[in-house]
C-alpha positions in Angstrom: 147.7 -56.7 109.1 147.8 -55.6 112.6 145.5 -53.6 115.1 144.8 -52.2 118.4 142.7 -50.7 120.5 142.1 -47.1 122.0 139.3 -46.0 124.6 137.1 -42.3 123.0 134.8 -41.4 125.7 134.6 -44.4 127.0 134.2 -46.4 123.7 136.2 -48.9 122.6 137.5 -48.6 118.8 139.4 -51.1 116.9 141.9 -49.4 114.6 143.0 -52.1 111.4 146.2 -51.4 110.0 146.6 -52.6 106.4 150.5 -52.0 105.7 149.0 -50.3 102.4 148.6 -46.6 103.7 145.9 -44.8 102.2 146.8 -43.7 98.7 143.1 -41.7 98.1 142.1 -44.9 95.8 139.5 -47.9 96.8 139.1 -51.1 95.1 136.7 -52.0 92.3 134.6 -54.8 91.8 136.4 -57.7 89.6 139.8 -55.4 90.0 141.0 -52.5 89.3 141.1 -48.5 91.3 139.2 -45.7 91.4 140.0 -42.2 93.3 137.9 -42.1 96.7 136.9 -38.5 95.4 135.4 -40.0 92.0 131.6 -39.4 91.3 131.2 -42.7 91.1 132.2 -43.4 94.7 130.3 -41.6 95.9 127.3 -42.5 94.3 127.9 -45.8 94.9 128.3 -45.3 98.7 125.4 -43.0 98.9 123.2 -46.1 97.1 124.6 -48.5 99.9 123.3 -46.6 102.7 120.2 -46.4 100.9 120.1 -50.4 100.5 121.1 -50.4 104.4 117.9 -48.0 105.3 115.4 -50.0 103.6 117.0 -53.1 105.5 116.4 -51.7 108.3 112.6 -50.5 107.4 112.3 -54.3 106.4 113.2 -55.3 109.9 110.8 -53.4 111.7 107.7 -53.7 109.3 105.5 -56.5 109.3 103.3 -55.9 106.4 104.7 -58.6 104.1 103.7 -56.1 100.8 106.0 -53.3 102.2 108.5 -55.7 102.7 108.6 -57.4 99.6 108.7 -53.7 98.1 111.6 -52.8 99.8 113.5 -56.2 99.1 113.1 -55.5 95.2 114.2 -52.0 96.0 117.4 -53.3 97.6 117.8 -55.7 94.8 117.5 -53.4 91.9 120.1 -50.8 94.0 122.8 -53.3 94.8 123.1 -54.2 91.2 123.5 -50.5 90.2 125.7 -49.9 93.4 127.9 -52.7 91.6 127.3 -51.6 87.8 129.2 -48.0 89.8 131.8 -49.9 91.3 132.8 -51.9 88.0 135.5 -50.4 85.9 134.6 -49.9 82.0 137.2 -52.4 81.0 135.7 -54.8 83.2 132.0 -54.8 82.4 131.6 -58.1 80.7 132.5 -59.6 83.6 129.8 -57.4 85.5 126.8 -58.7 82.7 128.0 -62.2 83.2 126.7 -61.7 87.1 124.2 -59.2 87.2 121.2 -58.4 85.0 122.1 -54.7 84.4 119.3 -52.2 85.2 118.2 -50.6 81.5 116.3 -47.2 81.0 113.1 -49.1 80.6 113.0 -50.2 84.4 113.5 -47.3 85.9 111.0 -44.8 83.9 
């Protein structure tokens, strides 16, 4: 892996090279690829910023109730960010680390 920098406006960006390229695909969780376009991408991407808001709303509350809301919300998120980013063939290996969210917890 390599990388340098460039100056945008007067910002500094690091630029990573991997030596992989970019062949439209992105990792899974315990192995495997999935197409960056796939549904489940972006699903699992748009949950993350979600979990990454309500870290943020955590940060600047200080009523302890809210907060404990919202870190139970981030909880129950991450594991279905992760149940998104598990391939079929691997979800075993998902149950043995997660406590899958059922039907029942979310109606």
């Amino acid at each position: 892996m390599s990388s340098s920098t460039s100056e945008t406006s007067g910002e500094y960006r690091k630029k990573v090279y991997t030596k992989f390229g970019d062949s439209g695909e992105t990792s899974l969780l315990y192995g495997g690829r999935i197409s960056k376009n796939s549904p489940n991408t972006e699903a699992y991407g748009i949950t993350d910023e979600a979990v990454s808001v309500m870290g943020m709303a955590r940060a600047m509350t200080s009523d302890q109730r809210v907060n404990d809301l919202l870190r139970d919300l981030q909880r129950e998120l991450f594991t279905i960010a992760a149940e998104l980013a598990t391939d079929p063939g691997k979800y075993e290996l998902f149950q043995q680390h997660f406590k899958p969210v059922t039907e029942e917890m979310v109606t």
